[in-house]
N, C-alpha and C positions, 0 to 999 in steps of 0.2 A: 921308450918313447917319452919324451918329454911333454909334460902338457900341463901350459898355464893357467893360472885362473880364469883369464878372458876366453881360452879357445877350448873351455872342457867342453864335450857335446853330452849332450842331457838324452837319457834314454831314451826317451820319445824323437827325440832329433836323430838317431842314430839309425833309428829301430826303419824309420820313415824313408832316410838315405838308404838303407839296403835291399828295401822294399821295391824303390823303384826300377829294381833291375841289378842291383850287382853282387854277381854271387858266383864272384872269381875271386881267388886272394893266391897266397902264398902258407904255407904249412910249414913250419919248423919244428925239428925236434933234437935231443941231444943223443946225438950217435955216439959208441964208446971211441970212433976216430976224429970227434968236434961236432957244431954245426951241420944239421943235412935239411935242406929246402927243396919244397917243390910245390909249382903251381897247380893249381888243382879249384877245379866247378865244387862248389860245396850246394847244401842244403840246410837252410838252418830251419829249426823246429823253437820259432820264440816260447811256444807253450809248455814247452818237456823241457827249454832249456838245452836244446841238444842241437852238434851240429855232425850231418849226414854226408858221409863223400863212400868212393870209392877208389883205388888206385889197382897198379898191375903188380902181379904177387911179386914181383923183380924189384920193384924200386926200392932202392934202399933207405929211405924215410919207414918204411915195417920194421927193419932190424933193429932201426932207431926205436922206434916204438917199442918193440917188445925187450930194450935195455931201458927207456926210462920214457912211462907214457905219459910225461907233462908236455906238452905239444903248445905252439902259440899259433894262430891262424888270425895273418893280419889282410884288412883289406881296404885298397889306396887308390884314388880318385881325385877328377876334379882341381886337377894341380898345375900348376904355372908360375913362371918366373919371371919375379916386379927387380925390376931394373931398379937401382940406389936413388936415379932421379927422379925416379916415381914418388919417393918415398918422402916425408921429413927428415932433418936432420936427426942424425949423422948421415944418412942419404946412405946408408947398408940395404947393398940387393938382398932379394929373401924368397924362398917361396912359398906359393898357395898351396895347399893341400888340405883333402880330407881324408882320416884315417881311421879305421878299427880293428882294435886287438883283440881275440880273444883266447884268456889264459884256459886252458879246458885240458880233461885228462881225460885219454885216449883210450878206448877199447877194440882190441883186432874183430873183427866179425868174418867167422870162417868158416862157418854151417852152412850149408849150402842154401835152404830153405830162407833161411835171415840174411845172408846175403839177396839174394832176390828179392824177396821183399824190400829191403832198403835200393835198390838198383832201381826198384819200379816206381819208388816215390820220387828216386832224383828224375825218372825218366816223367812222371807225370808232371811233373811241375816244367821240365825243360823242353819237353816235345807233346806238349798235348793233343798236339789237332792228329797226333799217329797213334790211339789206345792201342793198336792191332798190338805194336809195337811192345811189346813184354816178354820179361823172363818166366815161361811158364814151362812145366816141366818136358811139355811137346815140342817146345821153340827152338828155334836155331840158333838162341842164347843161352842154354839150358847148359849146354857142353862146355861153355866158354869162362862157365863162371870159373873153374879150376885155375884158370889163366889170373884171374884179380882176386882183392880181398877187402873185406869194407871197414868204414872206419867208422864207431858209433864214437863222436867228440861232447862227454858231460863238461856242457860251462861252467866255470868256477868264478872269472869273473871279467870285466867286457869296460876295456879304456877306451875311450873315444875323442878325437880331436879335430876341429876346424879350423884350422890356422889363418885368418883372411883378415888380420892386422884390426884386429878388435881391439886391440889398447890406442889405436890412432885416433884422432879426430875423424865425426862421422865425415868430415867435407872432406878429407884426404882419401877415404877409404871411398867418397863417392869421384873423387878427381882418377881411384886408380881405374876402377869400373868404367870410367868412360874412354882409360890409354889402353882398357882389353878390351872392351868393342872397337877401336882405331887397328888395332893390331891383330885382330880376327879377321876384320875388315879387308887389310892389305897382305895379310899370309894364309888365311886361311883353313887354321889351327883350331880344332875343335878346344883343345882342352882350353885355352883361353876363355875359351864360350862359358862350358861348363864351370870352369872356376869364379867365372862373372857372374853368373848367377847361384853361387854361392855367397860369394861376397855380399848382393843385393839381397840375398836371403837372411843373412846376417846381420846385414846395417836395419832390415824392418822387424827383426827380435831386440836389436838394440832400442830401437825407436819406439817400441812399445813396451820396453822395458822400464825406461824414462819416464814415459806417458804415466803408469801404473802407479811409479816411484812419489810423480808432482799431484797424483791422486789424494 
């Protein structure tokens, strides 16, 4: 991933984006036949540094893993596509996006007891108002674990980017914010929204950045 000095996101900007709810991405890793991805609900642990999933013992992203556990777990939001005349000269369409990679090396978890445990945290975090709901050794998930396998992911290290035409003039970057509420407006396209209020999130760190600068 490409990422310029205007769109690098700062840990704390990142840490705050994934907080508010997104914790779906995409998993890669290098299989000995190429590339092997797959989408997958994670759990991230900011404090250990770790991030928590589990998959079914079948999928071929394991094999991958257990030939080379440098794994990348990207997660992409927030994005939409600004027409050339939206834009200044040269007037090149482009899109919005916000992105996070993290490089992390993978460890299979295949103990049954550690598996569970890890299953319960993703499960507590993603369905809490059902505690009933666990792998315990009486449970009607106790049997099932044989069928998956978890993955404990140590971060190594975490790119992050906001792409919403921070090298532009703030008044372009507020002319585009107003043709993606126009076109939310009339289609009715969530992601517009959300990339609009990224944007707007962006021009008021720029604008306080300024502010600090003429301090």
């Amino acid at each position: 991933m490409l990422i310029r000095g205007w769109d690098r996101g700062a840990e704390q900007e990142w840490r705050r984006w994934l907080a508010e709810g997104r914790s779906f991405g995409t998993l890669a890793a290098n299989g000995p036949d190429g590339p092997v991805l797959t989408p997958t609900p994670f759990l991230l642990d900011a404090g250990a540094g770790e991030v928590l999933l589990h998959l079914a013992a079948a999928n071929p992203l394991l094999a991958a893993v257990r030939a080379d556990p440098h794994v990348t777990l990207a997660v992409t939001d927030d994005h939409a596509f600004v027409p050339g005349r939206w834009r200044a000269a040269p007037y090149t369409p482009t899109s919005y996006y916000a992105s996070v990679q993290f490089s992390c090396t993978a460890e299979l978890v295949e103990d049954p007891a550690e598996k569970a445990a890890l299953i319960n945290r993703q499960l507590a975090r993603f369905q809490p108002e059902w505690p009933a709901d666990r792998v315990e050794p009486q449970s009607t998930y106790w049997a099932q674990l044989t069928a998956v396998r978890g993955l404990r992911l140590t971060v190594r290290r975490v790119r992050a980017k906001f792409k919403y035409d921070d090298k532009k003039p703030v008044e372009l970057q507020g002319e585009v914010a107003e043709r993606l509420a126009e076109r939310h407006a009339a289609t009715g396209n969530p992601q517009d929204a959300a990339a609009r209020a990224q944007l707007l999130r962006r021009m008021a760190l720029r604008a306080g950045a300024a502010d600090r600068s003429s301090d």
